[in-house]
N, C-alpha and C positions, 0 to 999 in steps of 0.2 A: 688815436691822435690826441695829444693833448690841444684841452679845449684854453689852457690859460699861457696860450701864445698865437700871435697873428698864423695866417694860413699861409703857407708859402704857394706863390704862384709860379711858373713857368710859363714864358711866353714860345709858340711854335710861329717863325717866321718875324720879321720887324715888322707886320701888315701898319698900314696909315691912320688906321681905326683903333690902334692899340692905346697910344697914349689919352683919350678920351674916356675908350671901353673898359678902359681897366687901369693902367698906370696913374693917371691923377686922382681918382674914385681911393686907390690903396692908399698914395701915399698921404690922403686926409681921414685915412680911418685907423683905428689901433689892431684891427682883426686881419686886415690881409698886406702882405708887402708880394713887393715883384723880383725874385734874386736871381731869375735865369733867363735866359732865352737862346734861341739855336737859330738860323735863318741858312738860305742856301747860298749866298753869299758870305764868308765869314768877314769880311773888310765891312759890309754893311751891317753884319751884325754887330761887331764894336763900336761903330758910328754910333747906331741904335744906345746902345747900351752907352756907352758913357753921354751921350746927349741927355739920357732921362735914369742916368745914376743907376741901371742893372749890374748887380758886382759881378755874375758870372757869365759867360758866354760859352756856349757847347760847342763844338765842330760838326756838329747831325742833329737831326728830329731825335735820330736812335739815343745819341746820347744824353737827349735834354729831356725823354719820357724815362729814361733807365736810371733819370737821378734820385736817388733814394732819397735825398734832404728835402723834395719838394711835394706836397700834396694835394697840389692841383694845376692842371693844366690848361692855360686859354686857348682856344685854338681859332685863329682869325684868317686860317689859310685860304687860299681860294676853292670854293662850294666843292670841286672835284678832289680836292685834298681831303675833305672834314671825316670820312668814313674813315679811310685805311689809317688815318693820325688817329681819329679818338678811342677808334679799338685800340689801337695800339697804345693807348696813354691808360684807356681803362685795364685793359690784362694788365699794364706795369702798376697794379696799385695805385693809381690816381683818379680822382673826379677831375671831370673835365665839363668846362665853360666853353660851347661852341657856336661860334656866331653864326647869326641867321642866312638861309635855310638854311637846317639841320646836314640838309644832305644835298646829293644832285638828286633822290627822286625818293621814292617813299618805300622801296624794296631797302635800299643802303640806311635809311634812317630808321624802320623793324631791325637790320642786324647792328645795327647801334642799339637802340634800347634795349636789346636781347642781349646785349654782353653786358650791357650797365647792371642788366637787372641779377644777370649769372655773377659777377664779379664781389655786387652788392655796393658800386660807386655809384654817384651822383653824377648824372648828364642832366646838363642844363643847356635850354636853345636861348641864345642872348635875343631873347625878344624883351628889351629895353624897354619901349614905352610903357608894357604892361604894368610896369615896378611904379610907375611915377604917382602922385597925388589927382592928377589929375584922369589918370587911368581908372583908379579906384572914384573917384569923384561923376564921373561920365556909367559907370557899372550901378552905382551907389542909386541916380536917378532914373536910370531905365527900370531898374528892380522895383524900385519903390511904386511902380504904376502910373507915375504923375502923365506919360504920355499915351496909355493905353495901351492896347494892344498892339504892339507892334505891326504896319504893314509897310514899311517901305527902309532898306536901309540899305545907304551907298557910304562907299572911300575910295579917295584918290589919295595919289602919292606920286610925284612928278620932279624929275633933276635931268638937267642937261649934263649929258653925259660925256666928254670928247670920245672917240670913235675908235681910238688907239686903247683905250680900256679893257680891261680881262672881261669886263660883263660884256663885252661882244666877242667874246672867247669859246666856241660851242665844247674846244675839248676842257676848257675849264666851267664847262655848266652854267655857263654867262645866260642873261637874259634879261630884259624889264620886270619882268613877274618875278621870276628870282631873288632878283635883288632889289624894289621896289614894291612890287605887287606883294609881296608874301605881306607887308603891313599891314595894307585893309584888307590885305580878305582876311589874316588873323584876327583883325578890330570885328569885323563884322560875327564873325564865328564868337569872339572872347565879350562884347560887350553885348550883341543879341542873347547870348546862350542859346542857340539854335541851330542844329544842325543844317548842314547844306550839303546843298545840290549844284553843280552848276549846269544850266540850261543853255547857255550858247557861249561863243564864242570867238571876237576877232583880233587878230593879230595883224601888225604892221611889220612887216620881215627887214630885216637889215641885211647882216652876213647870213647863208645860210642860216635854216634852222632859229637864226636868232630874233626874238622881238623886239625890236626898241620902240614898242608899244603896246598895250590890252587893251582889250576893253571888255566885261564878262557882266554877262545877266546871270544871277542865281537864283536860287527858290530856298527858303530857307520852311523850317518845322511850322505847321501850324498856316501854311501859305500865304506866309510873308515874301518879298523878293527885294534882292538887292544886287546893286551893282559895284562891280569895282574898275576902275582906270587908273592906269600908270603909263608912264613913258619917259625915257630916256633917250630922245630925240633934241640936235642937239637946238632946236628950237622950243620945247619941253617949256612950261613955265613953271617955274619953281614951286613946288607948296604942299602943301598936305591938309586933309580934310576927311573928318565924318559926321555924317547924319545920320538922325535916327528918326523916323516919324511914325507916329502911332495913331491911333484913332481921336485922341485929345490932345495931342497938338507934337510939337517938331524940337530934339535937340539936334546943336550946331556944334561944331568944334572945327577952329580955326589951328592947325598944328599941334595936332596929336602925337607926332611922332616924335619930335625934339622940341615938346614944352618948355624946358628950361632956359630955351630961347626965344621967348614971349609964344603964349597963348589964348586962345579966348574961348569958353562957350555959353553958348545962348542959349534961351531954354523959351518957347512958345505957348502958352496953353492961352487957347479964344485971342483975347485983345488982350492979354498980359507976356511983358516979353519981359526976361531979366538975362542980362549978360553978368561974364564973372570972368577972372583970370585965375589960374588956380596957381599958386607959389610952389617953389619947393626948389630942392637942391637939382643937379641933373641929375638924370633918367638913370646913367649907368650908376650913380653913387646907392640907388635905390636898389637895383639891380644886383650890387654886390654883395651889401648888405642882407640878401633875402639869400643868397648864393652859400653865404657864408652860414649863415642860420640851417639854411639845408643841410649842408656838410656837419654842423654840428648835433645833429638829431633834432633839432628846436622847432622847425617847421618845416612844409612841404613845398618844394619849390615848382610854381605850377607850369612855367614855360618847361616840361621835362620830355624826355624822349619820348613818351606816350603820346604824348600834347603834340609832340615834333611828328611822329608817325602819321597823326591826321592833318596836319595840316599841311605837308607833304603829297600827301592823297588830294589834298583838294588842292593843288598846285599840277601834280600831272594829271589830273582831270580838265583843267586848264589847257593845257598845253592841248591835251587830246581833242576838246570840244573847238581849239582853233586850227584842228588840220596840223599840227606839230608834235614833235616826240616829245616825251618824257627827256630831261636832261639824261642820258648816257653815264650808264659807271666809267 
């Protein structure tokens, strides 16, 4: 692929999350534009497409993975689509961009990295926050020792969710954890560096099978423990948060997930407290950026199918330690 032209994207589906995830991220960068997409509607996918200037539109997924002009594919379908679309985009010669979870359970997301890895494409899991300044900023002071040894480390992540929604959809892989949870317990796992365990587990049941709430004690390396809560009840309060507290004192973080729409963290040590905001463009514009570097040999893109296989495992461990299945292929 040549490296001295933007990357062409295809979009699989007009999902709601696209034009943030990707579409305005491109059209402020010189390396990636948007020229396709396909949706199972075709009336709504030209809506799509001329509302946010996509010049092509496909009549099928089949068609919009088999177009040879494109070399990468976003895929923002719902969690029970993301296997049988991303293998199918990676066998067609394309890396593919798949939004969070990777998969519906950690079986489907190994035969996803297992074709990335045979193929030799780029699968990336759109774990967004990671990319941000603040992401690297929050890693940067845990590493550096200033809080100790780590022993206590929680995230929440909470949106009122209306009820009529696909995340209360069991055969679309729907869920609170799913689609909320997977954030802290990824933050807890990506800014501890510390394996985990999960030790208990409970759920709040909506429609069958489904959560529209966690709440999970874990054990992490070195017997540290943390917790994570979410919920998607439609009295939920809105927000997002992690801490990290070590033996010399506690950081805070107010909106981790979508920094770029105001942030704070606080950093503790004795009777010294210092707050900060941390700037930056948004999350996905970092996201792409890093995406495109991957694709181009330049660097390793770390949210990747490996990365996606464990954090999958620690989602149907979830599911298991609250008396629930594994999302279903």
């Amino acid at each position: 692929m040549a490296t001295n032209r933007p990357l062409r994207f295809g979009i699989l589906g007009a999902a709601r999350i696209a034009p943030e995830a990707l579409i305005k991220p491109a059209q402020k960068s010189s390396d990636a534009e948007v020229v396709a997409i396909a949706a199972r509607n075709p009336a709504r996918a030209r809506e799509f497409a001329d509302t946010h200037h996509i010049p092509r539109v496909h009549a099928s997924y089949e068609d919009l993975v088999a177009d040879a002009d494109l070399d990468v594919i976003y895929n923002p379908l719902p969690n029970s689509l993301h296997c049988e679309w991303t293998i199918a985009a990676l066998r067609a010669g394309k890396h593919v961009l798949c939004e969070k979870p990777l998969a519906s359970n950690a079986i489907e997301a190994a035969k996803m990295a297992k074709v990335a890895d045979e193929t030799g494409m780029i699968l990336g899991e759109a774990f967004h926050y990671r990319y941000h300044p603040l992401a690297v900023r929050v890693r940067e002071i845990i590493d550096s020792g200033r809080l100790g040894r780590l022993s206590r480390v929680e995230g929440n992540f909470s949106v009122p969710i209306p009820e009529t929604n696909i995340r209360f959809d069991w055969s679309l892989a729907g869920g609170a954890t799913m689609d909320l949870g997977c954030y802290p317990l990824h933050m807890i796992r990506n800014f501890s560096r510390l394996s985990t365990k999960v030790l208990r587990a409970s759920a709040e049941i909506g429609p069958k099978n489904i959560d529209i709430a966690m709440d999970v004690e874990l054990e992490l390396a070195g017997g540290a423990t943390a917790r994570m809560t979410c919920s998607m009840k439609k009295d939920a309060q809105l927000g997002a948060s992690f801490l990290a507290r070590g033996e010399l004192g506690e950081l805070k973080v107010t909106n981790p997930v979508g920094p770029h729409w105001g942030n704070q963290l606080t950093v503790k040590i004795g009777a010294d407290e210092t707050s900060e905001s941390v700037a930056g463009e948004t999350t996905f514009t970092y996201q792409l950026s890093a995406f495109v570097k991957a694709v181009r040999g330049e660097a390793k893109f770390p949210t990747d199918g490996a990365e996606g296989i464990v954090n999958m495992q620690l989602i149907d461990d979830v599911y298991r330690a609250a008396g629930l299945p594994p999302r279903a292929s």
